[in-house]
Each structure stands twice: as structure tokens, then as C-alpha cells.
VOVEXLO-777543 format. One record per residue (C-alpha): residue number from 1; residue in three letters; x, y, z. Coordinates in steps of 0.001 Angstrom, whole numbers. Last residue first. Layout:
% VOVEXLO-777543
+-----+------+---------+---------+---------+
| seq | type |    east |   north |      up |
+-----+------+---------+---------+---------+
| NUM |  ALA |       X |       Y |       Z |
...
+-----+------+---------+---------+---------+
END
This chain:
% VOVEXLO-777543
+-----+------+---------+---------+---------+
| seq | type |    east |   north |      up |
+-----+------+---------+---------+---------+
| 355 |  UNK |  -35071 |   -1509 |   -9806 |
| 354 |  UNK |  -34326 |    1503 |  -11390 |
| 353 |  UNK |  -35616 |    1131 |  -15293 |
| 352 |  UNK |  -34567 |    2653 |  -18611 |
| 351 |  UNK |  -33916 |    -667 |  -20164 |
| 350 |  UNK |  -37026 |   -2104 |  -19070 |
| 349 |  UNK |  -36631 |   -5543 |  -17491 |
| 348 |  UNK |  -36579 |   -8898 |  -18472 |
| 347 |  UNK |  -33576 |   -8810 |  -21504 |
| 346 |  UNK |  -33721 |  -12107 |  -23618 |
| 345 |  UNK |  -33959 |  -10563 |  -26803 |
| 344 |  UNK |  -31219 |   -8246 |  -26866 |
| 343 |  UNK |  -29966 |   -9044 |  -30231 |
| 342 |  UNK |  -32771 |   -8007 |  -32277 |
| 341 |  UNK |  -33075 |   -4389 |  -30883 |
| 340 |  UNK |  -36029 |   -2747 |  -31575 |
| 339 |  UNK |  -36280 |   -1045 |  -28012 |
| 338 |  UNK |  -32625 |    -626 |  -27953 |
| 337 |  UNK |  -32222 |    1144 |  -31038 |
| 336 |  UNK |  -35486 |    3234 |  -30509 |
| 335 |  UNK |  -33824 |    4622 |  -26947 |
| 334 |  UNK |  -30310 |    5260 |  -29015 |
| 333 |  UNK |  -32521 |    7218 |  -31697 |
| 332 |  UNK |  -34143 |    9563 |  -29582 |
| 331 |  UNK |  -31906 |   10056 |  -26864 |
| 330 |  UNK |  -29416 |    8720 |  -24298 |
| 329 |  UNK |  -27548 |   10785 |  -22657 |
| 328 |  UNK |  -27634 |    8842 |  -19513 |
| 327 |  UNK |  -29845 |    8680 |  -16435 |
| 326 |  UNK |  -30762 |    5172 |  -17164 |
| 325 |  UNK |  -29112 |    2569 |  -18592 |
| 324 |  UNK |  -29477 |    -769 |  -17090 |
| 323 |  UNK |  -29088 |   -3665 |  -18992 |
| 322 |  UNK |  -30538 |   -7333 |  -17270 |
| 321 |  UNK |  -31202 |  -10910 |  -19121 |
| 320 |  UNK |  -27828 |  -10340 |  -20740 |
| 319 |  UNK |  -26458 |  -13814 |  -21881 |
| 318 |  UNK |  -26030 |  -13210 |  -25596 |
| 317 |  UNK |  -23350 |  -10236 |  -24739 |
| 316 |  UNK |  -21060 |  -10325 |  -27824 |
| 315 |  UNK |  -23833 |   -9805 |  -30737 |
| 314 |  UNK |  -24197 |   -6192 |  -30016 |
| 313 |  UNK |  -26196 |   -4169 |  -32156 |
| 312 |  UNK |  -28494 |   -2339 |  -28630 |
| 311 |  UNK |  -24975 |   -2081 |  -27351 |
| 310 |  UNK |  -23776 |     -61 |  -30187 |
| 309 |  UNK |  -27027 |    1862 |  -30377 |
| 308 |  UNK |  -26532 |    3214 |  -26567 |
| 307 |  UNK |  -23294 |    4197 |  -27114 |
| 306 |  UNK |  -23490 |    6067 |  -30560 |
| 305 |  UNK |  -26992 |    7470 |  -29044 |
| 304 |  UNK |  -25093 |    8971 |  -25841 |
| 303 |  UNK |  -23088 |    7431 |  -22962 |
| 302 |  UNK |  -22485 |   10407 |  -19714 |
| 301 |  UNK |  -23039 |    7641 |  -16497 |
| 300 |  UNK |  -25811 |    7336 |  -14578 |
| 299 |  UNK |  -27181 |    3813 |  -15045 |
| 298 |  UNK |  -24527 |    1457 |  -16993 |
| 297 |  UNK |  -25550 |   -1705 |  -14810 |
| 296 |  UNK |  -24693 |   -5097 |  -16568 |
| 295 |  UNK |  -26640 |   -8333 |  -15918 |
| 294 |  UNK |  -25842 |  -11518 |  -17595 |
| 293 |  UNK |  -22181 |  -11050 |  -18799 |
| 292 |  UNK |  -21465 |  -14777 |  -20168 |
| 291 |  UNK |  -19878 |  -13250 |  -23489 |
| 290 |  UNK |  -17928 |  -11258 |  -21873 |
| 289 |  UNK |  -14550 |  -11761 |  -23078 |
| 288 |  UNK |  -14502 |  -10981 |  -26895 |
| 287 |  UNK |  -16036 |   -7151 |  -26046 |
| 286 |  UNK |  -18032 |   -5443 |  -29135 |
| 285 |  UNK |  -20455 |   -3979 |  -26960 |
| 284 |  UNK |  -18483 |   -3344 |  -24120 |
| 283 |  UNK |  -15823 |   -1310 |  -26378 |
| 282 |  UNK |  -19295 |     641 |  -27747 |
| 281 |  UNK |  -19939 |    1740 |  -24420 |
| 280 |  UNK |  -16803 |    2771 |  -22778 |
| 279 |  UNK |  -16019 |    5041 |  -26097 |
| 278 |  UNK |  -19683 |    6443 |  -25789 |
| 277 |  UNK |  -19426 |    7660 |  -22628 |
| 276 |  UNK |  -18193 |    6036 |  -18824 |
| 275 |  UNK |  -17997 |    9182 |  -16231 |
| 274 |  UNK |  -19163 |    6680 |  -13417 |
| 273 |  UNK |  -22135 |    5916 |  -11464 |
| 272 |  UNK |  -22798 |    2625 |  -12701 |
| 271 |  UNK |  -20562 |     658 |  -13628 |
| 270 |  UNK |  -22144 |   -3098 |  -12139 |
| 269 |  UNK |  -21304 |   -5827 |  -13633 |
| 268 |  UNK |  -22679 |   -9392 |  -13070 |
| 267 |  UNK |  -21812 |  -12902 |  -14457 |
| 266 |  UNK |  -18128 |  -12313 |  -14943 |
| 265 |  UNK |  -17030 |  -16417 |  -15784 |
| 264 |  UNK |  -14869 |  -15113 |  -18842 |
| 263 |  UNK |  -13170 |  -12067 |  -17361 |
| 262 |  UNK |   -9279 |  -12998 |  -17442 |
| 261 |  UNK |   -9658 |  -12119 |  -21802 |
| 260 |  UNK |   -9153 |   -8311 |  -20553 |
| 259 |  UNK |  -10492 |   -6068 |  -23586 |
| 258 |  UNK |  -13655 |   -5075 |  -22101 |
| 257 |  UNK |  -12701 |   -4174 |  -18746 |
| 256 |  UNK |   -9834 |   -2398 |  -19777 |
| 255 |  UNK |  -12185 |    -183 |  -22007 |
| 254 |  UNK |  -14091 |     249 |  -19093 |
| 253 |  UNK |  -11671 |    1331 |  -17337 |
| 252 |  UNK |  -10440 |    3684 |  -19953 |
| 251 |  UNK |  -13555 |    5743 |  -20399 |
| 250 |  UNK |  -13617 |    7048 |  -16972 |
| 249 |  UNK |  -14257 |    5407 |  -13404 |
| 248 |  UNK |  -14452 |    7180 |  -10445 |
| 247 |  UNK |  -15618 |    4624 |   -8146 |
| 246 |  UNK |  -19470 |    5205 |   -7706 |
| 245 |  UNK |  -20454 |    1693 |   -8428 |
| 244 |  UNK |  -17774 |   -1080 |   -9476 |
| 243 |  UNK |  -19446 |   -3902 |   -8493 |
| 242 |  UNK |  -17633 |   -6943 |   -9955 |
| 241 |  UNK |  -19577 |  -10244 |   -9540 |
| 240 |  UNK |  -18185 |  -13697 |  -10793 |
| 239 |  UNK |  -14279 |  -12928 |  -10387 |
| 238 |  UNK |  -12663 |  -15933 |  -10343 |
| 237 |  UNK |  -10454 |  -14877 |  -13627 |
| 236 |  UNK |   -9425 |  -11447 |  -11631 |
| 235 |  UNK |   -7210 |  -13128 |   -9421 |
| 234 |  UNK |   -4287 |  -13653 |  -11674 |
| 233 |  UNK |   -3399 |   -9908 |  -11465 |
| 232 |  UNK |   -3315 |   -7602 |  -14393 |
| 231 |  UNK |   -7050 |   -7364 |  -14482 |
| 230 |  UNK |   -6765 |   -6092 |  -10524 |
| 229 |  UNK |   -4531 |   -3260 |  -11730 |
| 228 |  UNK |   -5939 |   -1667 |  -14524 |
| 227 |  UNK |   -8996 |   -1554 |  -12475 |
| 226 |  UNK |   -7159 |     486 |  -10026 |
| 225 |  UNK |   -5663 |    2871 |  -12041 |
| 224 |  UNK |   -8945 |    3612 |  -13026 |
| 223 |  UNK |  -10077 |    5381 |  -10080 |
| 222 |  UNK |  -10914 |    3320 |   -6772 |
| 221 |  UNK |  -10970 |    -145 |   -5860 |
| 220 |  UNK |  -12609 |   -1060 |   -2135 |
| 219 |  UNK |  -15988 |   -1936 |   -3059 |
| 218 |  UNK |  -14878 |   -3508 |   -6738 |
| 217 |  UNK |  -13137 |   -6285 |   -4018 |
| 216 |  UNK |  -16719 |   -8020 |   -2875 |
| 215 |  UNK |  -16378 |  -10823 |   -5107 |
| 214 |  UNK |  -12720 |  -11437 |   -4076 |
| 213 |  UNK |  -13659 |  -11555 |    -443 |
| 212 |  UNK |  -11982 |  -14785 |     824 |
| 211 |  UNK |   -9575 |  -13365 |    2991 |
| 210 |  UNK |   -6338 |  -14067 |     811 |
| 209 |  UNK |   -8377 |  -12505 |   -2110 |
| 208 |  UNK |   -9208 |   -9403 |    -213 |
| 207 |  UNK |   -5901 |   -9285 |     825 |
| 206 |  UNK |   -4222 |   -9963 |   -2723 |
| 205 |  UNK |   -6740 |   -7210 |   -3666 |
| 204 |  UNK |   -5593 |   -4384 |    -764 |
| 203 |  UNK |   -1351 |   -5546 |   -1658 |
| 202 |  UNK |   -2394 |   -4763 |   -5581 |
| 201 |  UNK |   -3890 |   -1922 |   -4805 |
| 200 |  UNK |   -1150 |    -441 |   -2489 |
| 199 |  UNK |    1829 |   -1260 |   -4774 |
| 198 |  UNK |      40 |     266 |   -7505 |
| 197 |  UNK |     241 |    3619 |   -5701 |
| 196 |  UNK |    3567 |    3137 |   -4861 |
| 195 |  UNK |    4597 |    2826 |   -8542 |
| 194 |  UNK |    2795 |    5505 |   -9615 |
| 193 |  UNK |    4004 |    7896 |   -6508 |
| 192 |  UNK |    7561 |    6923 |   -7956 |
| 191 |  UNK |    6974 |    7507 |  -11313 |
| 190 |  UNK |    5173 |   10953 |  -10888 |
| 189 |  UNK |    7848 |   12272 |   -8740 |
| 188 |  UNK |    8665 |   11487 |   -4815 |
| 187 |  UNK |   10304 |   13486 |   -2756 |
| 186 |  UNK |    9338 |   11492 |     662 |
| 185 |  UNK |    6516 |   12724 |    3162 |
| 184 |  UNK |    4300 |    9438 |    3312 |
| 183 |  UNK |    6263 |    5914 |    2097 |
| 182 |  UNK |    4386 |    3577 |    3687 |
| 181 |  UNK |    4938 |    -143 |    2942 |
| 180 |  UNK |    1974 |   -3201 |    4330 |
| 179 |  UNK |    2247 |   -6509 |    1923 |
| 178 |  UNK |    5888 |   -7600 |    1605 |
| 177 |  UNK |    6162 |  -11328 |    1854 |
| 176 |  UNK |    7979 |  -11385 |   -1368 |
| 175 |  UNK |   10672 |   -9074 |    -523 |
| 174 |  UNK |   13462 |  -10746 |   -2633 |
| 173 |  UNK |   12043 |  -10059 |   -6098 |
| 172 |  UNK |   11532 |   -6614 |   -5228 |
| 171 |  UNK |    9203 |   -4561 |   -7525 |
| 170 |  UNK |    7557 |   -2315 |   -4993 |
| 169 |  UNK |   10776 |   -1684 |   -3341 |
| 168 |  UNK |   13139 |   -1168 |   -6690 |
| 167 |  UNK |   10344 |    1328 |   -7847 |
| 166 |  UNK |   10567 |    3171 |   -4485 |
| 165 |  UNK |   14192 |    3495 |   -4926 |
| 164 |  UNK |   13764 |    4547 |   -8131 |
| 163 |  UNK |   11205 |    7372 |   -7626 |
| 162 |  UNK |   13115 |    9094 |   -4793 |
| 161 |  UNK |   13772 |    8437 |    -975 |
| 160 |  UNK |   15069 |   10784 |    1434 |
| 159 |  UNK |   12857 |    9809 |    4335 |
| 158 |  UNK |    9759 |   10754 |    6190 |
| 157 |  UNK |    7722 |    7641 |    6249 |
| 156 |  UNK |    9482 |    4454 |    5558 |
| 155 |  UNK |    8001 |    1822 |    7431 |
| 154 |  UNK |    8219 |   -1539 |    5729 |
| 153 |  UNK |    5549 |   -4530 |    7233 |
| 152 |  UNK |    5964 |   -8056 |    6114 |
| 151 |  UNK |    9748 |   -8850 |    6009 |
| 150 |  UNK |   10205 |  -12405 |    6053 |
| 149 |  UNK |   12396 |  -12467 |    3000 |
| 148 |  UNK |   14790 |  -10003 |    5197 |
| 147 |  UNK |   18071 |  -11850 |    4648 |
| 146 |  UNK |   17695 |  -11737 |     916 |
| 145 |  UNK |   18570 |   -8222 |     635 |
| 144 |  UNK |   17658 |   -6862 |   -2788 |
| 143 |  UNK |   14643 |   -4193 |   -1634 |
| 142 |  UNK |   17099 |   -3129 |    1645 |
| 141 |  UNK |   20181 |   -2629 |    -533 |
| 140 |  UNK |   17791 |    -446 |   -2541 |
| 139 |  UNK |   16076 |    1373 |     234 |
| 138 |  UNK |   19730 |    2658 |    1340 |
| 137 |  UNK |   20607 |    3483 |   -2029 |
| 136 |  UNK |   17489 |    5825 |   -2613 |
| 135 |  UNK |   17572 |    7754 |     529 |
| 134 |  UNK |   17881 |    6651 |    3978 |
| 133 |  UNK |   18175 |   10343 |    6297 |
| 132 |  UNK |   15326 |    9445 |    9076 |
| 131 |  UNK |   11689 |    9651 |   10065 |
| 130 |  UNK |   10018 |    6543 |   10098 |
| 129 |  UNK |   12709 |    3593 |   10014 |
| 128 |  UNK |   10732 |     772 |   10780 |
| 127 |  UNK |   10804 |   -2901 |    9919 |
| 126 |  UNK |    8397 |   -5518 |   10834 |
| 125 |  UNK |    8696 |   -9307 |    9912 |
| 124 |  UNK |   12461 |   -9186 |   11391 |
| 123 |  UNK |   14031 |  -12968 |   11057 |
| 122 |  UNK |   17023 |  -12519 |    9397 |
| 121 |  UNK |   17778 |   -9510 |   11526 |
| 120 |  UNK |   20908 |  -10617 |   12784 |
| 119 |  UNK |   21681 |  -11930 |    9383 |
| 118 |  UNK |   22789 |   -8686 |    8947 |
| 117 |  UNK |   23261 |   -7119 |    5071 |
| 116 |  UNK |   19791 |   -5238 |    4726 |
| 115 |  UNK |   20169 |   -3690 |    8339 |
| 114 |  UNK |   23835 |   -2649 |    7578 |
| 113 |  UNK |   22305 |   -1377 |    4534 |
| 112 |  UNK |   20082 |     552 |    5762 |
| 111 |  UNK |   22475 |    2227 |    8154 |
| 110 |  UNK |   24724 |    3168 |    5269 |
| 109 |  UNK |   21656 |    4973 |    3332 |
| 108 |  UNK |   21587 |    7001 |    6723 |
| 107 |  UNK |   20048 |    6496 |   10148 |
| 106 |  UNK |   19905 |    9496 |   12277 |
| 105 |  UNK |   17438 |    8185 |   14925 |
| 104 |  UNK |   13993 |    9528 |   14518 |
| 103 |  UNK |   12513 |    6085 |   14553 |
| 102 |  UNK |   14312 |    2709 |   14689 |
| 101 |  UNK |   11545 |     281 |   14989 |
| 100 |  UNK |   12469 |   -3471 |   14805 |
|  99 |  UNK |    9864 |   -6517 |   15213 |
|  98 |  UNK |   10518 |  -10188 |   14472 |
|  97 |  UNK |   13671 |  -10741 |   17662 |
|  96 |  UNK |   13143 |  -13872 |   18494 |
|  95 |  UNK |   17866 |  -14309 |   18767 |
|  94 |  UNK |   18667 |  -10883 |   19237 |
|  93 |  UNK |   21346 |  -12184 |   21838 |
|  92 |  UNK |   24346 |  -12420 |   19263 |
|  91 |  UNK |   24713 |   -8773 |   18498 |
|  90 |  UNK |   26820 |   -7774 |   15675 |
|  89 |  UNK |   24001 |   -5939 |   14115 |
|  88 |  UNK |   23085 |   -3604 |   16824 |
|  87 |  UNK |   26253 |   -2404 |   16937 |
|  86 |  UNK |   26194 |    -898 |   13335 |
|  85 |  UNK |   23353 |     -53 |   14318 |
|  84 |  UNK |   24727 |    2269 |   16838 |
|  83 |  UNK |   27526 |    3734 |   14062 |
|  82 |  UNK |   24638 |    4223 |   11406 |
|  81 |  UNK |   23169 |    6865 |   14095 |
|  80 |  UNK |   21832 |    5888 |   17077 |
|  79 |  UNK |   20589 |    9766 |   18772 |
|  78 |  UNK |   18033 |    7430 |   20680 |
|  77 |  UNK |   14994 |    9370 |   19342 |
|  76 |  UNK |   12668 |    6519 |   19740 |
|  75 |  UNK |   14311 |    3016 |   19694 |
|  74 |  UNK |   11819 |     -77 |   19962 |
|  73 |  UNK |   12238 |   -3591 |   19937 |
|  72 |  UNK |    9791 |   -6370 |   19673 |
|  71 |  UNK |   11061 |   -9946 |   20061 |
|  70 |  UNK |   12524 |  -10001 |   23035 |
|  69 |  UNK |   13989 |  -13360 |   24714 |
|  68 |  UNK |   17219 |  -13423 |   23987 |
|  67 |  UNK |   17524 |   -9568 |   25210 |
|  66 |  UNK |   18423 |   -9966 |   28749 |
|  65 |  UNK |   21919 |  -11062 |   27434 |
|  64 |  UNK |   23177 |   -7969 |   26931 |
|  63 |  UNK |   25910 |   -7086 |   24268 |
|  62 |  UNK |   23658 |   -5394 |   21882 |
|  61 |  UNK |   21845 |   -3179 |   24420 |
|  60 |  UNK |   25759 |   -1989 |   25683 |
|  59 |  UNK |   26643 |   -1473 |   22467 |
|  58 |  UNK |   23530 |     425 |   21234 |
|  57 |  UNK |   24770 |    3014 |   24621 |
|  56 |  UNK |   27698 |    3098 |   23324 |
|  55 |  UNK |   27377 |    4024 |   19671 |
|  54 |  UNK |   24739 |    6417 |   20829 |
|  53 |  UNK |   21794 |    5888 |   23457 |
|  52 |  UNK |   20085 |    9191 |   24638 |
|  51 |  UNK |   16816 |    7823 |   25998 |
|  50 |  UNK |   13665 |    9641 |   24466 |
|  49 |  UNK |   11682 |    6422 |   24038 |
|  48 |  UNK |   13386 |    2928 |   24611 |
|  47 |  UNK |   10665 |     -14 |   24805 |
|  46 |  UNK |   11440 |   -3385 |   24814 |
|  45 |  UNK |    8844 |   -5840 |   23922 |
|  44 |  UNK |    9179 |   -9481 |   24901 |
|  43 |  UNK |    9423 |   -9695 |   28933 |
|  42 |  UNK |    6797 |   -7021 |   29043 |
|  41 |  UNK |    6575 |   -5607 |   32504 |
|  40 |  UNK |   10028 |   -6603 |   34203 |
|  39 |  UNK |   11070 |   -6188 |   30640 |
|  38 |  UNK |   11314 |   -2051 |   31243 |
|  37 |  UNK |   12860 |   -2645 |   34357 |
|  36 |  UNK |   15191 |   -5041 |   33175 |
|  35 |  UNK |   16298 |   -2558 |   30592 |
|  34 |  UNK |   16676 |     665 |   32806 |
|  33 |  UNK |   19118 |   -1392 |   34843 |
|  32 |  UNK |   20841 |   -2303 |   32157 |
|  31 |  UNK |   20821 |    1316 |   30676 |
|  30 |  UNK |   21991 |    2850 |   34166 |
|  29 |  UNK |   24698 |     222 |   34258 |
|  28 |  UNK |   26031 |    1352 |   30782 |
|  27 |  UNK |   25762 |    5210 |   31285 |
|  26 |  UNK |   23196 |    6609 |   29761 |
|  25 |  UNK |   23851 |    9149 |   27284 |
|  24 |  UNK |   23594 |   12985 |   28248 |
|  23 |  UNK |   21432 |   15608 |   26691 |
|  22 |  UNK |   18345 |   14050 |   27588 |
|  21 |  UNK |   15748 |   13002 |   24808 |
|  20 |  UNK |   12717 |   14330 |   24031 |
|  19 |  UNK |   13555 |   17924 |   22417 |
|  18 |  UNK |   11000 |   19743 |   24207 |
|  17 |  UNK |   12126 |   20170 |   28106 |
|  16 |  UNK |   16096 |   19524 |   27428 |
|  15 |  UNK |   15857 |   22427 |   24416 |
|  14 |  UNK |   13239 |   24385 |   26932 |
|  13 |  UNK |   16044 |   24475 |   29799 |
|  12 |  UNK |   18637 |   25232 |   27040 |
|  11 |  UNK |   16609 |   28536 |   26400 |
|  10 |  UNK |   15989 |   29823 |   29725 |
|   9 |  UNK |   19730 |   29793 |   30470 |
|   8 |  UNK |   20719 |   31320 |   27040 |
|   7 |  UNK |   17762 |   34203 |   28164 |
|   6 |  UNK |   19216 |   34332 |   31578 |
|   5 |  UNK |   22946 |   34439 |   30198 |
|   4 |  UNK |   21670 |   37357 |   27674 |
|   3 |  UNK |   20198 |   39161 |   30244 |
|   2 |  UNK |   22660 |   39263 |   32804 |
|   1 |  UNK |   24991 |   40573 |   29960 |
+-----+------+---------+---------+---------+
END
């Protein structure tokens, strides 16, 4: 018996030691007076870590006036729940607040929604709600609300949410402003991860765009996903230089590449390093939409005689002064093609060059 009460003993003293928070909520005087300390500091950023709050506790921080001036708020492990931000949203002193991170705090779909629904948080530019319960419905009242327009930054790690509530995010009509959402360590299928993924790309080239580095985006694109994306954004009609070295590319990006009509003032392409064959090849070759392509850079990739002879027969790239394509497969009769060519006339360098 002694043994078993010093063991239970032992045990609650490592629950209170590990699990963050204390087992008892603060009382309403002892959060006030925790509060002012705290904004003592940092007059605009209140930060509650490991402080059991409930539906009282989120009462008593929604009903005091010493937060009209914060704009960043923070609740770690406050034991919230929907019912504390609930609270939260009937508060009439949150009045600069931009930033909101509710992490590890039992919030449900129904929480969600109360944040999608309260014009308390009209103004919120950051959301987070890292490890919690929302699941699809919750992230859907959150994609449709029109009170968070403003929202920048989404937080979603460690959730509930599936492959259509992911797709309703990344294709919100309401969340315009939307450019940073992570969605690590949710159950997400093919679809989902799909849609996410393009999400990402398409946020990195609107940024590169935004901060004048369009010619420089092929740098940070990856697989082929990723060139299917940037032609199916506006942007891609300024590009002038495209270096898309070493970035996984198969067949089917360049085939994108070569159908996309947004490419007419591409001066310089570089593919190089890639898995592009034959297919890739001959779909440059007989491309409608590069017909101002001076320099393109095929060297080590996997394109053979059919490839090599295609391009050597092209009449679609009249302004190439520069074809790389060495370290191929080309042999024989793809290296004759080339060197006879009568289309390529105006190349300057050797075809089988490094320079």
C-alpha cells in the first residue's frame, strides 16, 4: 500500500513537472496581475505559456482593458477549448490585435469557426492553431470567412484536416492575401498533398515576382509539378531567362514548356541536367511558342538520334545562335543531322561543346 501511494505520489509530481501547465486555473486577479507584468515588458505582445486558463480564465483576458493596445497574442497550452474562444470573441478590447496563436489548446471544428465568424478578429494577419482537433469543417468555415481577408500567415500543423478541407484553403476566394499555410502532420491523401503542394509554388513564384526576381525563379522550382505551375500563372509571359538546371525534370516539363503560348519573349533556356529524352526533344523542336529561343541548354540529359534529328529539322527555333547537347545519347546519325542541318544556320558554337 505504502508503495503504491509513493509511486501515485511520484507520478503526479512528474505530470505537474512535464505536462507544462499547472493543474489549477488562475484565479482572475492572479491573471491580471500576471498580464501587466507580462506587458510591463512588451506593451504589444502578450505572452501566456503553460498557464491554465479555461472558459474563465479567457473571460477574464477578454474582459480586460489592458489589452487595447496588443497586437500579438499568444496562448500555449492554456487548456481553452472552443468554450474560451468562444470568450475571446466577444471581447471588445482586442481592438490592434493582427497576430493570434492558439497552440495546443483543444480547439475543435467549432472553435474555428467561432474564429472564422468574429469580427473580433477582422483584422488578424497571422493565425495559428498548431496542434489541435480542427478538421475539415473547421478549415472550411475558416477558407469562406470574409472577416479574415487580411489573413497572411495560416498555421495548421498537427490537425485533423483531410484533402477537402485543404482544397477549400488553397482555393479560397476569400483568403486572397494568403501567402505562408503549413499543414505538416495532417491525414492527408494524394489530393490534398497535391493541392498543398501547388499552393506552395505558386505562393514561392508570386514572391519571387513581388520581389523582382522573376528571371531568377527556375532556381527555386523543383520537379515537374512545378513547371506546370509557373506556366499556369500570368507571370510566366515576362519571363526572358528560365534556368531550369538540375531540377528534376522529366519528359513532361518539357513538353509543358513547349506547348505554353505565355513563352514568347523566352530568350534563354537552360534544361540541362534533367531526365528530358526523345519525347522532350522533338516537342521543343516543333514548339509554336519559341520561336525567339536564342540559346537552349539540353547538356546531360537521356535524348537519342530521334531527339537530336528532330531539333537538327526544326523550323520553329530560327533565333538559336546557341544548342547545347552534350552528354546525351546522341549517336551516329543524330550528330550527322545536326552537323548538316539546314535550319540551324546561325548556331556559333559546337553543338557538343561546354562552354
Amino acid at each position: 500500500m505504502a508503495r503504491t501511494f509513493i509511486g501515485t505520489v511520484v507520478w503526479l509530481l512528474l505530470l505537474i513537472l512535464f505536462s507544462g501547465a499547472s493543474l489549477a486555473p488562475l484565479s482572475g486577479e492572479e491573471l491580471e496581475n500576471y498580464i501587466k507584468k507580462k506587458l510591463k515588458h512588451h506593451p504589444t505582445i502578450l505572452k501566456l505559456n503553460d498557464k491554465f486558463l479555461g472558459e474563465a480564465g479567457a473571460h477574464t483576458l477578454a474582459e480586460s482593458s489592458l489589452l487595447e493596445n496588443v497586437e500579438t497574442l499568444v496562448i500555449y497550452n492554456g487548456n481553452l477549448g472552443d468554450e474560451g474562444v468562444k470568450m475571446l470573441a466577444k471581447s471588445r478590447h482586442f481592438k490592434k490585435l493582427t497576430s493570434l496563436s492558439l497552440e495546443t489548446d483543444q480547439i475543435t471544428d467549432l472553435g474555428a469557426k467561432i474564429i472564422a465568424e468574429s469580427n473580433v478578429f477582422s483584422k488578424l494577419k497571422v493565425l495559428n492553431l498548431h496542434h489541435n482537433q480542427v478538421g475539415d469543417r473547421g478549415v472550411m468555415a475558416l477558407a469562406s470567412s470574409r472577416l479574415l481577408e487580411n489573413l497572411t500567415d495560416l498555421n495548421l500543423n498537427y490537425n485533423q484536416i483531410g484533402d477537402m478541407g485543404v482544397w477549400r484553403l488553397t482555393h479560397s476566394k476569400t483568403l486572397k492575401n494568403l501567402r505562408k499555410l503549413e499543414l505538416a502532420y495532417n491525414p492527408l491523401g494524394k489530393k490534398g498533398k497535391d493541392s498543398y503542394e501547388r499552393f506552395t509554388i505558386t505562393q514561392s513564384i508570386k514572391r519571387s515576382y513581388e520581389e523582382n526576381r522573376l528571371q531568377e525563379i527556375g532556381s527555386t522550382l523543383s520537379g515537374d509539378l512545378s513547371v506546370e505551375v509557373l506556366l499556369e500563372l500570368p507571370y510566366a509571359s515576362e519571363l526572358e531567362t528560365l534556368n531550369l538546371k538540375n531540377a528534376g525534370l522529366s519528359n513532361s516539363a518539357a513538353v509543358a514548356i513547349a506547348h505554353s503560348k505565355k513563352l514568347a519573349k523566352l530568350t534563354h533556356l537552360d534544361l540541362s541536367g534533367n531526365r528530358i529524352g526523345d519525347e522532350g526533344a522533338v516537342a521543343l523542336a516543333e514548339s509554336q511558342g519559341l520561336k525567339n529561343l536564342q540559346r537552349l541548354n539540353l547538356n546531360f540529359n537521356f535524348i537519342g538520334d530521334k531527339g537530336a534529328i528532330a531539333i537538327a529539322q526544326s523550323v520553329n527555333l530560327p533565333s538559336l545562335v546557341s544548342l547545347k547537347l552534350g552528354q546525351n545519347r546522341i549517336g551516329g546519325e543524330g550528330a550527322r543531322a545536326l552537323t548538316e542541318s539546314e535550319t540551324l544556320k546561325n548556331l556559333r558554337h559546337p553543338v557538343f561543346g561546354f562552354y
